[in-house]
C-alpha positions as CSV (number, residue, x, y, z in Angstrom):
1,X,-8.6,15.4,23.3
2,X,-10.6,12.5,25.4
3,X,-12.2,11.2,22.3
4,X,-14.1,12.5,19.6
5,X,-17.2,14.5,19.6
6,X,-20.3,13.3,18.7
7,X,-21.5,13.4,15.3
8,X,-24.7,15.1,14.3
9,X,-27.7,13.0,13.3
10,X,-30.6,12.9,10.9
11,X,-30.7,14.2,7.0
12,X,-29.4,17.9,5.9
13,X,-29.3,19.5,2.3
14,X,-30.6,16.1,1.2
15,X,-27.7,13.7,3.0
16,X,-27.9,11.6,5.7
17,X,-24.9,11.8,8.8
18,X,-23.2,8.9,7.3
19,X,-22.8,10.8,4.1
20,X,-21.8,14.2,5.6
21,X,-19.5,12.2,7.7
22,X,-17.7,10.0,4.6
23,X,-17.4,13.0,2.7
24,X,-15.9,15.2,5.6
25,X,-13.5,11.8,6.6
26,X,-12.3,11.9,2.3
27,X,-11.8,16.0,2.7
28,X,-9.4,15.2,5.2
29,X,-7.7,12.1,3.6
30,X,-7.6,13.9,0.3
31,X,-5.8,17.1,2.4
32,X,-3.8,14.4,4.3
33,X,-2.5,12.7,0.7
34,X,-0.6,16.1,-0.3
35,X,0.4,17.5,2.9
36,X,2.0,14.3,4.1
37,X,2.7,12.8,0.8
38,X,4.7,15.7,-0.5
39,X,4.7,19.0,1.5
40,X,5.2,19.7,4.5
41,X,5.1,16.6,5.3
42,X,3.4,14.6,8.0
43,X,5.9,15.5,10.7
44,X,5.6,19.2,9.8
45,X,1.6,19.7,9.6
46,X,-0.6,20.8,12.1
47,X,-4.5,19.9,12.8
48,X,-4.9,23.7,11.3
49,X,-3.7,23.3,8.7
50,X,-4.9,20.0,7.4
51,X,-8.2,21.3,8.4
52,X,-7.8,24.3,6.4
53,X,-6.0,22.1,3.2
54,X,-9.4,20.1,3.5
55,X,-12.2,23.4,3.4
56,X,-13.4,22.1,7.1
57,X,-13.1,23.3,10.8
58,X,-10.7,21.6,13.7
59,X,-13.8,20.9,15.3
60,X,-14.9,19.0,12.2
61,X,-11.2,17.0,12.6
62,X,-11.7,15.5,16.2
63,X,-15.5,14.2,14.9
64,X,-13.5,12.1,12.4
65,X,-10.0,12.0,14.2
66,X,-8.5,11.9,17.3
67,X,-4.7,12.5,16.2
68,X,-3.0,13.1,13.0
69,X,-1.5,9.7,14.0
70,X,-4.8,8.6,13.3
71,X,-4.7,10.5,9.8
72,X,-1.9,8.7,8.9
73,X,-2.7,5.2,9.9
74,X,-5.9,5.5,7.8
75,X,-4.1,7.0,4.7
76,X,-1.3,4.4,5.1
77,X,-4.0,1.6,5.3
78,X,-5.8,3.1,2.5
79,X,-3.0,3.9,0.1
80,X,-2.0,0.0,0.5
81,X,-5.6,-1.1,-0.1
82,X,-5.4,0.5,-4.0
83,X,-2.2,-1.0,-4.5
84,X,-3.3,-4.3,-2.9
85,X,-6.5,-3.4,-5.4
86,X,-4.6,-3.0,-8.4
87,X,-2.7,-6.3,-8.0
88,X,-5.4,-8.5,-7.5
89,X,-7.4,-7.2,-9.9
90,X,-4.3,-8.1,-12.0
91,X,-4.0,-11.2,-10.9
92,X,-8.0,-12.5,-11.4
93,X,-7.4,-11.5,-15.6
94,X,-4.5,-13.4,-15.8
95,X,-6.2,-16.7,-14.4
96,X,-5.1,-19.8,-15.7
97,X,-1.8,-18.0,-17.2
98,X,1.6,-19.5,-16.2
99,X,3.2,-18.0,-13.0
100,X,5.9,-15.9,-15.1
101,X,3.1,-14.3,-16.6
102,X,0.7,-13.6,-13.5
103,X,4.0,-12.6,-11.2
104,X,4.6,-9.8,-14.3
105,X,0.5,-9.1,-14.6
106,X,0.3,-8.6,-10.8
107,X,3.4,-6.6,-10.2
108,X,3.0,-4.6,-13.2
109,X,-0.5,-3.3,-12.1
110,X,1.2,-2.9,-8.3
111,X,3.8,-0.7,-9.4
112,X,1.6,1.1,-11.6
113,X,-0.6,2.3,-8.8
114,X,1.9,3.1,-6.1
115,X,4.9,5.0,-8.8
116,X,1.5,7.1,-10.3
117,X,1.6,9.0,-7.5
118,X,4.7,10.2,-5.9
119,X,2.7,11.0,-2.9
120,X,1.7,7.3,-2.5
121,X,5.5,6.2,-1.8
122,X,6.1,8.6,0.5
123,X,3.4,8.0,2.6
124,X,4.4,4.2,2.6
125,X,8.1,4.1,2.1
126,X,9.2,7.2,4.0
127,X,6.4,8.5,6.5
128,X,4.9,5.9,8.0
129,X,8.2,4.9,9.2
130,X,9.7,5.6,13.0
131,X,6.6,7.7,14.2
132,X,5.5,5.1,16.6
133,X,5.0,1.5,17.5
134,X,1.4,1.2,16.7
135,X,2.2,2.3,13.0
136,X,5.3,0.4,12.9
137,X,3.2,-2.6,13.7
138,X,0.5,-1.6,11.0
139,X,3.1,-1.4,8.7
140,X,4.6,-5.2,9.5
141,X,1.0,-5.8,9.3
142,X,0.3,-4.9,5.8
143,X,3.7,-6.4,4.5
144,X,2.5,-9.9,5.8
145,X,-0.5,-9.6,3.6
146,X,2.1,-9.3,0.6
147,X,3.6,-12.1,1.9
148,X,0.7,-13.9,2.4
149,X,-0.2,-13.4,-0.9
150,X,2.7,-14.4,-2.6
151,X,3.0,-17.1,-0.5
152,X,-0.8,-18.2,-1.7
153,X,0.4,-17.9,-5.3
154,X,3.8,-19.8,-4.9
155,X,1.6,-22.9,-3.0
156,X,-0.6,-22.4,-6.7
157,X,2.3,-22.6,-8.2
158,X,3.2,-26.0,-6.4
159,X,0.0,-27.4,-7.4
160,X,0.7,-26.9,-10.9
161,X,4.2,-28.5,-10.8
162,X,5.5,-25.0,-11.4
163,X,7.2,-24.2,-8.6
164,X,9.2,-26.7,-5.9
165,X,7.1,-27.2,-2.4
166,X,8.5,-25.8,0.3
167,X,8.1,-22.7,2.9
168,X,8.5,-19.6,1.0
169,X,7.8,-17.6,3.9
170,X,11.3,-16.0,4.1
171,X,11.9,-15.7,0.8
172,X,8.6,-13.9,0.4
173,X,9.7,-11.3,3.0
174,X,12.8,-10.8,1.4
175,X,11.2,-10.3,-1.7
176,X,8.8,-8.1,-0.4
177,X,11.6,-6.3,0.7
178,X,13.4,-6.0,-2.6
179,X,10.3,-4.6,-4.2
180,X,9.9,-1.7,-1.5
181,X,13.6,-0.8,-1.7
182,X,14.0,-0.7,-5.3
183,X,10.3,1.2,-5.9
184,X,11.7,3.8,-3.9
185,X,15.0,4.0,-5.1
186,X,13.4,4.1,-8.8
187,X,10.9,7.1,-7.9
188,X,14.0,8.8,-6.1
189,X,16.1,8.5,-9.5
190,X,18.8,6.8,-7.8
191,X,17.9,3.6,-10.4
192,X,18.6,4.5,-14.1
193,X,15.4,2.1,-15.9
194,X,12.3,2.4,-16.9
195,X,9.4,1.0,-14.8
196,X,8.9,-1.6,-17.1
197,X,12.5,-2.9,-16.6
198,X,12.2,-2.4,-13.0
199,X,9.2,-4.6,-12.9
200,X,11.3,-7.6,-15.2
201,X,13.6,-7.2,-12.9
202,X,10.8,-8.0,-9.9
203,X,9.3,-10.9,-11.5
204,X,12.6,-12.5,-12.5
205,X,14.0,-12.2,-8.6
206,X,10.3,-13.7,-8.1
207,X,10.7,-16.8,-10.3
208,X,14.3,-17.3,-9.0
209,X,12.7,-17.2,-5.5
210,X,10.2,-19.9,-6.9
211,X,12.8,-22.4,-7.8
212,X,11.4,-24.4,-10.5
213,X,11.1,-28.1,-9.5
214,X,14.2,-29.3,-12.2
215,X,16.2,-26.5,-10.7
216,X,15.6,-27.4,-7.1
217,X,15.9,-31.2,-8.0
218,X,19.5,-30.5,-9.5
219,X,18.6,-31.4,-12.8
């Protein structure tokens, strides 16, 4: 397929194109969430079939898509944005707090979102990955932004006298790391704790990353 076809214009049963089109684009990403997120899977399903999963036609699927690649990239992208949501949301109530407490606030609501749905770590822990490098590189992309973030809450941290200054780049991704692995490994069953003891777990492998300044001074 060249590219998509053109979308209709002008108003219908009281809706404009731009609201036809949203709803049609969440029929698909809704029908996307449980085919790829638990079964078949995204490798397995067909552009039938997700159209059929969402009520709508295949012609209806290249007006919003060009690939099920493109399917996935967008319920990748959006699966992260309710997690990435959820923690900041988190971490705007608990302003002012220590950085203990807003480490546990944010990754508390962060694991919250992605563990509600099973469907939610498969699509970012186990489909997204080797299906090409354009959706590899979307998901470095979205891991920097974790990074970034924690990285903008250890320099807050610094500021405070909380933390000890220096480049928490690395440790961030390594951290980052930790969380994805042991998220999974929870939902899996393969880690005997509750999500509230994985998530202490989290924040106190996040303050030893943060090195209070008497630690880091020797003291």
């Amino acid at each position: 397929m060249a590219g998509r076809l053109r979308q209709p214009t002008g108003r219908y049963g009281g809706r404009s194109a731009e609201e036809r089109q949203a709803e049609r684009r969440r029929r698909f990403l809704d029908a996307a969430l449980q085919l790829f997120g638990d079964s078949p899977g995204y490798r397995a399903t067909t552009v039938a079939a997700l159209s059929e999963a969402a009520g709508l036609s295949t012609r209806q699927f290249y007006e919003e898509f060009r690939t099920l690649e493109d399917v996935l990239a967008a319920l990748h992208l959006q699966v992260n944005d309710w997690a990435e949501g959820a923690a900041l949301a988190a971490l705007a109530e608990a302003e002012g707090m220590p950085i203990a407490e807003r480490a546990a606030a944010a990754f508390r609501a962060y694991a919250a979102n992605v563990t509600g749905d099973p469907r939610r770590i498969r699509i970012t822990f186990v489909e997204i990955i080797g299906v090409s490098p354009r959706l590899e590189e979307q998901r470095l992309a979205r891991r920097s932004r974790w990074v970034a973030l924690i990285c903008a809450e250890a320099a807050a941290a610094v500021e405070r006298g909380e933390a000890a200054p220096r480049d928490y780049r690395v440790a961030a991704a390594a951290f980052i790391g930790s969380v994805n692995g042991l998220l999974h490994d929870w939902r899996a069953g393969w880690v005997d704790a509750t999500l509230d003891q994985v998530v202490d777990e989290l924040v106190q492998l996040l303050m030893g990353i943060l090195r209070p300044v008497d630690r880091a001074q020797g003291t």
